[in-house]
VEXMAR-449931 format. One record per residue: x, y, z of N, C-alpha, C in turn. Coordinates in steps of 0.05 Angstrom, whole numbers, padded with zeros to 5 digits, always signed. Each point is the difference from the previous one (the first is absolute). Example, Ala and Ser with C-alpha at 12.3 -4.5 7.8 and 13.67 -1.06 7.14 Angstrom:
+00264-00114+00156-00018+00024+00000+00018+00024+00000/-00007+00021-00014+00016+00024+00001-00015+00022+00014/
END
This chain:
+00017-00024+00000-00017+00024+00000+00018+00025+00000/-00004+00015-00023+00010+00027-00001-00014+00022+00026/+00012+00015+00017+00003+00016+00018+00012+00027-00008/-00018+00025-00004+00014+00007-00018+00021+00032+00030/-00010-00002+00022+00012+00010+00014+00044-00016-00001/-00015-00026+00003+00025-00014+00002+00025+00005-00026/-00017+00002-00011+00009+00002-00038+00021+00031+00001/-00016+00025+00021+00010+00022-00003+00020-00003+00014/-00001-00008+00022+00017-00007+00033+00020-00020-00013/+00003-00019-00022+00024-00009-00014+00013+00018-00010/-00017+00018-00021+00020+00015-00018+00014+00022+00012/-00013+00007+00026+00008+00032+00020+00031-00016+00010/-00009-00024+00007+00018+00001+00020+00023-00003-00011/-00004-00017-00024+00029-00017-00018+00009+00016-00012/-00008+00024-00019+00002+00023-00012+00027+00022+00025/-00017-00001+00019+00011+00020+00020+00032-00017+00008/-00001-00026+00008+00024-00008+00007+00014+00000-00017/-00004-00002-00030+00022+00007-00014+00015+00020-00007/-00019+00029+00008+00010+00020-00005+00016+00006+00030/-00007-00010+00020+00020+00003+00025+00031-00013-00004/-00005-00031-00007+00022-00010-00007+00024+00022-00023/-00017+00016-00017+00025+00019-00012-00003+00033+00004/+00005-00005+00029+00013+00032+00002+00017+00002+00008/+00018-00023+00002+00030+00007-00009+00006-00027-00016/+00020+00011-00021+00013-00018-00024+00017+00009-00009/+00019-00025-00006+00030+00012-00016-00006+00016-00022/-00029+00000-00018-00006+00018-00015-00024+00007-00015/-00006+00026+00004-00030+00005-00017+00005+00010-00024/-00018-00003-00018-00005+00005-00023-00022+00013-00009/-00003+00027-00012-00022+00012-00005+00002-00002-00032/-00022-00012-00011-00011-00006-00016-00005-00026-00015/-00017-00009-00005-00005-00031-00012+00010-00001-00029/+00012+00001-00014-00001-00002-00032+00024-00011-00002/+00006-00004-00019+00019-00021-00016+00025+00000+00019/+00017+00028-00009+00022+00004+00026-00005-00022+00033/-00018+00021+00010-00006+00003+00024-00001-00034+00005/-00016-00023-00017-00011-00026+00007+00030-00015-00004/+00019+00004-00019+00020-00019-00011+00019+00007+00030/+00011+00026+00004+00012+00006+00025-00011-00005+00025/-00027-00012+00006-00006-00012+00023+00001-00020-00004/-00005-00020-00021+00003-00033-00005+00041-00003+00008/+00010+00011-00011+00034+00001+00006+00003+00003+00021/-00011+00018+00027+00013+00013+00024-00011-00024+00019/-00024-00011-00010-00018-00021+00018+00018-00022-00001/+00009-00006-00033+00019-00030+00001+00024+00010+00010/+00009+00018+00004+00026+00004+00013+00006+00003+00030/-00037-00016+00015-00002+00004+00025-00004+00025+00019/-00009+00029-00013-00014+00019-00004-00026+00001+00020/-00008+00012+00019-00025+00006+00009-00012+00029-00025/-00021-00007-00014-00003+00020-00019-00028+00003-00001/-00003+00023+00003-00035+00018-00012-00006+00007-00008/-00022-00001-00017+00006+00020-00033-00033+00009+00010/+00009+00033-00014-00034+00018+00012-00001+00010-00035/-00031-00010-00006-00011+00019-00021-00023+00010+00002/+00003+00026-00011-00029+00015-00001-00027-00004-00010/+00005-00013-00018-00019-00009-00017-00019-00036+00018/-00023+00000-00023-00006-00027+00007+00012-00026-00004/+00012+00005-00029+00010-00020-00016+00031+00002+00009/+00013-00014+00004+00038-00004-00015+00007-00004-00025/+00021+00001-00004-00002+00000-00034+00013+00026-00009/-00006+00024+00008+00004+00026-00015-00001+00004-00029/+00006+00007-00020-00015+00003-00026+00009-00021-00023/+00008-00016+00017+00008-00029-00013-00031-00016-00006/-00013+00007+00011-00029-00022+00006-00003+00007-00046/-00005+00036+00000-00010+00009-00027+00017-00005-00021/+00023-00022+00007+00018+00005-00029+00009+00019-00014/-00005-00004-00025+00003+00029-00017-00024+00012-00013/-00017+00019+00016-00025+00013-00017-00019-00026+00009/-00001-00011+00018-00014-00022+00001-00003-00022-00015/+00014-00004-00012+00011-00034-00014+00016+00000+00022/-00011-00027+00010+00003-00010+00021+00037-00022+00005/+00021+00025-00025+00028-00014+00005+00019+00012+00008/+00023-00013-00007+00022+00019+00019+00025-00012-00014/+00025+00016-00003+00018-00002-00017+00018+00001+00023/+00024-00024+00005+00018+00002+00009+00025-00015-00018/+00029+00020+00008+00016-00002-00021+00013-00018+00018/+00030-00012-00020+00010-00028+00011+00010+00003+00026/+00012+00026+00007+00012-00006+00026-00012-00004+00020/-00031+00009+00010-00011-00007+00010-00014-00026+00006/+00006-00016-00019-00023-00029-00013+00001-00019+00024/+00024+00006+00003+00004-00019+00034-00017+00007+00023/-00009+00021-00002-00026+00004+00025-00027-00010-00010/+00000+00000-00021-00027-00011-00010+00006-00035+00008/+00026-00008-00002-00002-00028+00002+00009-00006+00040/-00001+00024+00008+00002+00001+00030-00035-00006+00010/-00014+00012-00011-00031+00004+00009-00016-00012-00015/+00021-00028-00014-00014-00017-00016-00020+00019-00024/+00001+00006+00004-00019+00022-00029+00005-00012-00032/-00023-00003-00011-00002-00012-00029+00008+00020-00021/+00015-00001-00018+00002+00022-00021+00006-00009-00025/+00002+00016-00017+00009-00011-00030+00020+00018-00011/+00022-00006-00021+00021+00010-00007-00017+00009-00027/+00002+00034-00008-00007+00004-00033+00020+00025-00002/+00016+00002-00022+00017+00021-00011+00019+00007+00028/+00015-00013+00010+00016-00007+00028-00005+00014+00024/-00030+00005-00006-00021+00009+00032-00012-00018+00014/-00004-00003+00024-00009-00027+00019-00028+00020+00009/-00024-00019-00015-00028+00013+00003-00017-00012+00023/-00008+00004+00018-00012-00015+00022-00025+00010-00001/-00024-00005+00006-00029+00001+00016+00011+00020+00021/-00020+00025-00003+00005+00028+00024-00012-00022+00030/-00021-00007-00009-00023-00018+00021+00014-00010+00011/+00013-00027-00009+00020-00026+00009+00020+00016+00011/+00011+00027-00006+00028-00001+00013-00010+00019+00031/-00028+00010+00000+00005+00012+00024-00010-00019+00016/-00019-00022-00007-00006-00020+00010+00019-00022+00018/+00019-00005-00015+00030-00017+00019+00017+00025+00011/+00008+00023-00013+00006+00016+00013-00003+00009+00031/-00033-00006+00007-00007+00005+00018-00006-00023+00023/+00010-00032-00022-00009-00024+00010+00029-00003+00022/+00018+00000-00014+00025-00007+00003+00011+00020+00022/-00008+00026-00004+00007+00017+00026-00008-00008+00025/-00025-00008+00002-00011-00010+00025+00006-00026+00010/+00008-00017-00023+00004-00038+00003+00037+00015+00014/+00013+00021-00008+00020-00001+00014-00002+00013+00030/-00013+00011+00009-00006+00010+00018+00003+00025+00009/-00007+00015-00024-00004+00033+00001-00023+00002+00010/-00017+00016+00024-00014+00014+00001-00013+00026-00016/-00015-00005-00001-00025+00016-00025-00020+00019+00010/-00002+00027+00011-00022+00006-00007-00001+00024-00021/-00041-00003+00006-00010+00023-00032-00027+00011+00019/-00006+00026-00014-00006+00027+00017+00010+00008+00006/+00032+00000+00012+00005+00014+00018+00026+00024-00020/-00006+00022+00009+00021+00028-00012+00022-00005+00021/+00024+00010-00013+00021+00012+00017+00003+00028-00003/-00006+00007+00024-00008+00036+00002+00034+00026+00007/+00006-00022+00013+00029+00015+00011+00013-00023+00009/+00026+00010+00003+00033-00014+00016+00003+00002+00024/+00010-00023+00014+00008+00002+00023+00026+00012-00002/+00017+00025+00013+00026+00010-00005+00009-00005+00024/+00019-00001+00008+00018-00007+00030+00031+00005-00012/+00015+00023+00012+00031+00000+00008+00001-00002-00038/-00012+00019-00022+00004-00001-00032-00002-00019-00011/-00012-00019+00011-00011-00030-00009-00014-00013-00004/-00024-00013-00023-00022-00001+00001-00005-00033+00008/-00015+00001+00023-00001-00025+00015-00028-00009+00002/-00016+00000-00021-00030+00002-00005-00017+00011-00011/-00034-00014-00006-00015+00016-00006-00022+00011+00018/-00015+00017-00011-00019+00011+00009-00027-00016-00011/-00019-00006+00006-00016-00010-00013-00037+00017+00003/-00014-00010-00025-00027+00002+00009-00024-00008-00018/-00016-00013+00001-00025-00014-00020-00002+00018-00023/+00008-00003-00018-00004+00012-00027-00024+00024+00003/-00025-00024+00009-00031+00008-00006+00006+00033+00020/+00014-00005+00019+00000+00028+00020+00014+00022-00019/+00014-00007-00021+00019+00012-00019-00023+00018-00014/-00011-00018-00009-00020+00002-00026-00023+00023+00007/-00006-00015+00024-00025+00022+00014-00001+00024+00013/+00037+00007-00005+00008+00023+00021+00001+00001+00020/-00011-00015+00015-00007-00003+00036+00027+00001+00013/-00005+00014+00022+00012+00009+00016+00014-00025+00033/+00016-00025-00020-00006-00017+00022+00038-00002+00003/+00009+00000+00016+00027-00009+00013+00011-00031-00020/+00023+00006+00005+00007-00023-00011+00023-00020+00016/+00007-00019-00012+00008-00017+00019+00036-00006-00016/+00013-00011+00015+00019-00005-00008+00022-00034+00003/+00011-00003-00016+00015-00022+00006+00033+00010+00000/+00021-00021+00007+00031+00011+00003+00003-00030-00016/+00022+00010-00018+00019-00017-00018+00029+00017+00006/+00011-00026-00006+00036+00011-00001+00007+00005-00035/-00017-00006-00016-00001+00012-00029-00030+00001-00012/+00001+00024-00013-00033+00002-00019+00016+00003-00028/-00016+00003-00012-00010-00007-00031-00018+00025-00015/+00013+00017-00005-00020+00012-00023-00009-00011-00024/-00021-00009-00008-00007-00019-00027-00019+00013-00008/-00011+00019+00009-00032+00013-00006-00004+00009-00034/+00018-00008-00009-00005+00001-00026+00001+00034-00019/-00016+00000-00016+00003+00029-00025-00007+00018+00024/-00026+00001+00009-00009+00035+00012+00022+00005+00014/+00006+00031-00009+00019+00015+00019-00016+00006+00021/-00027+00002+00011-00020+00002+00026+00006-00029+00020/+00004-00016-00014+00008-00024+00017+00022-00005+00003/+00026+00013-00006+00031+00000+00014-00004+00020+00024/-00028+00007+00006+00011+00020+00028+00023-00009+00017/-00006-00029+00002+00018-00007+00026+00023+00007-00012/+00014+00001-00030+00027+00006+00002+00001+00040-00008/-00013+00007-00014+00002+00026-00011-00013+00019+00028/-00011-00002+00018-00014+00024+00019+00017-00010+00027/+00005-00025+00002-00003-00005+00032+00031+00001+00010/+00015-00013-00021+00020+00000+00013+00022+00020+00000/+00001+00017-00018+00028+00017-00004+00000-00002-00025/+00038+00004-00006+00013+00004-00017+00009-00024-00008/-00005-00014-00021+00011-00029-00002+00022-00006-00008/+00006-00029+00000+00039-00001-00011-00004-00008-00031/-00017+00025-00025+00006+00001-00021+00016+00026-00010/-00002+00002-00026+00023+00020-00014-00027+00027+00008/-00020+00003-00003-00013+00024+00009-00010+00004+00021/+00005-00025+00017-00005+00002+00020-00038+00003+00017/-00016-00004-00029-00024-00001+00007-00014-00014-00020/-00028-00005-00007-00009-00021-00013-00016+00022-00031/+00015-00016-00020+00000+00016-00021-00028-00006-00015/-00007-00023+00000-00029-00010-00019+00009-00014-00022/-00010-00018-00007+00000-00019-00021+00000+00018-00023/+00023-00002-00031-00013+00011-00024-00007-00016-00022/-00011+00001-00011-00016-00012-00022+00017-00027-00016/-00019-00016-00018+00011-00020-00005+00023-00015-00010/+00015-00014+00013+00021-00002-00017+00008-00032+00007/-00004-00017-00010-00006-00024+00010+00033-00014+00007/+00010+00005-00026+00029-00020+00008+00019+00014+00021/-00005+00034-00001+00012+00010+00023+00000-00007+00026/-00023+00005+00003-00018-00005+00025+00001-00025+00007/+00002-00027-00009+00007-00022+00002+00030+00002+00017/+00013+00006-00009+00024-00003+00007+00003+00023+00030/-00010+00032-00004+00003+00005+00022-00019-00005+00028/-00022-00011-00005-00015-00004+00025+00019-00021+00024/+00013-00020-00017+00018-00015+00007+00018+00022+00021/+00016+00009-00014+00031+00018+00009-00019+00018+00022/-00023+00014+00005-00009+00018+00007-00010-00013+00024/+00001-00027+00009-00017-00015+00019+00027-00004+00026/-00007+00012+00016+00024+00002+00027-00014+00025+00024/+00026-00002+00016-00014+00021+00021+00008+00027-00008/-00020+00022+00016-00011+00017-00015+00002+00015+00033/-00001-00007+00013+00002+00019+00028+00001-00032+00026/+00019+00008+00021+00006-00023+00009-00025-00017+00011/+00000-00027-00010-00014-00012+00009-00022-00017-00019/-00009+00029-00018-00019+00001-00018+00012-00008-00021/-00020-00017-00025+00022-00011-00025-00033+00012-00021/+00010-00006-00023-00018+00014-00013-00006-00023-00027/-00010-00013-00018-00008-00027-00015-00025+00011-00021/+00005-00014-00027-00018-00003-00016-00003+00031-00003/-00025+00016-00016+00001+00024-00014-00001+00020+00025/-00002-00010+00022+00012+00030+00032+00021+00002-00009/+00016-00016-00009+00029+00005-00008+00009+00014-00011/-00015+00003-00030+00008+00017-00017-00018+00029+00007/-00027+00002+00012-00006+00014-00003+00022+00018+00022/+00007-00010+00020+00023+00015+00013+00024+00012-00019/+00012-00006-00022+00022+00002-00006-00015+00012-00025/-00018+00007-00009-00012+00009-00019+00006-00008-00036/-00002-00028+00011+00004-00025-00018-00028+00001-00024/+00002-00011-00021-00018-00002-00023-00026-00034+00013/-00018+00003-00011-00016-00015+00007+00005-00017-00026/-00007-00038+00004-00003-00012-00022-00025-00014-00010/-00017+00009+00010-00022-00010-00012-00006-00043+00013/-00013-00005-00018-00005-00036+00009+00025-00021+00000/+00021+00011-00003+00028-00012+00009-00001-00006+00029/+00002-00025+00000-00002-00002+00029+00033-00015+00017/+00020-00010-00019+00020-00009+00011+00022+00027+00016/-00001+00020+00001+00012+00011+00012-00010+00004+00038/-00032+00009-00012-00005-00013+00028-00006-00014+00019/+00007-00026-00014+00014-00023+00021+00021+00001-00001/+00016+00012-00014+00026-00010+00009+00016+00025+00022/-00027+00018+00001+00007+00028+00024-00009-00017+00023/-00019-00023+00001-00003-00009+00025+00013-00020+00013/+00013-00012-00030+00019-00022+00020+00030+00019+00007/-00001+00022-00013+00029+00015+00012-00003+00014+00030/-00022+00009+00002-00011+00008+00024+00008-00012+00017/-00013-00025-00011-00002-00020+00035+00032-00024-00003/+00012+00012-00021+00030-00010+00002+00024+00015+00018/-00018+00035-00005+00022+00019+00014-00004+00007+00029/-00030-00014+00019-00004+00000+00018+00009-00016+00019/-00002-00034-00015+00002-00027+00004+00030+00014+00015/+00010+00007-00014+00035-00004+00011+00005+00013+00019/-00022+00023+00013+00003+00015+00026-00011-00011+00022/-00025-00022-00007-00009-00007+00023+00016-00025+00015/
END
């Protein structure tokens, strides 16, 4: 017999303990999308306590739409090995590795959790925890409180490393462009993504993925939009390969 008090009193309670269990972790991650999921599947197998916060309902980030909504995704050879990391199906045509947008955020998101990344969605990262020029956390709060303007406090967790991943909007790098300072780039502040340039941008989202003010590391198009890097459109091997550098340049501090 379904009980549907009991039903709520499951989900309150199990829901809540898991968000107690991560308010502190070797590392959080703000944003769910391609970056953000490959660099938590890495930090988790590397024995990583890891939490990944997205704003949205879905994970995925604009990987779910492919290109224009044909539902695919173009990754070049150097990447191909993460496709065959997250088991992902693809096909070789004119020396591009074509995958299903669906299927790849689908194991993407399978494989993050079967390694033991923590996951949540609703939730914004609003601000940084700073301590002694060091960013030792996030700030957190329910999207929907985002959305609706309301006036509600927010809550916070402590990591010994975060993750900027929040993707294209320069509104969603607050945590690196408003909160913290002056960062350790050549302008020293967050420039904005410029327009398309696919093989560039391939190559620099990569070089552009590191720390950015102590503590804080920056992955996938936060990256570029920090360094005011070109965007590439439905290429998607550069940003996995910003997430397994991520969680390669952290791995070695913790």
């Amino acid at each position: 017999m379904i009980e549907e008090i009991e039903v709520s009193r499951a989900i309150v309670e199990n829901a809540v303990r898991d968000f107690l269990d991560c308010l502190e972790v070797d590392v959080a991650i703000a944003g769910g999308g391609p970056s953000g999921l490959v660099a938590a599947r890495y930090l988790a197998d590397s024995g990583a306590k890891v939490a990944l916060f997205e704003r949205k309902l879905s994970l995925g980030g604009g990987m779910w739409g492919g290109g224009m909504m044909y539902p695919r995704i173009v990754v070049q050879e150097e990447a191909r090995f993460i496709l065959d990391d997250f088991g992902i199906n693809y096909r070789k045509e004119r020396g591009q590795y074509i995958a299903s947008s669906i299927e790849s955020v689908a194991k993407l998101l399978s494989v993050a959790v079967d390694s033991g990344a923590r996951l949540f969605n609703c939730i914004s990262v609003e601000d940084v925890l700073v301590r002694e020029k060091r960013v030792n956390g996030f700030v957190l709060n329910w999207s929907a409180v985002e959305a609706a303007g309301l006036h509600v406090d927010p809550l916070a967790v402590k990591a010994r490393y975060c993750v900027d991943a929040t993707g294209h909007p320069l509104e969603v790098c607050s945590i690196v462009c408003r909160k913290v300072g002056e960062l350790n780039t050549p302008s020293g502040g967050v420039e904005g993504e410029r327009s398309m340039w696919a093989d560039l941008s391939e190559k620099l989202v990569v070089e552009n993925t590191g720390e950015v003010y102590p503590g804080l590391y920056v992955s996938g198009m936060a990256a570029n939009a920090v360094y005011g890097s070109p965007r590439m459109g439905p290429v998607f091997g550069g940003m996995l390969l910003s997430g397994k550098r991520v969680a390669e340049l952290i791995t070695k501090r913790l």
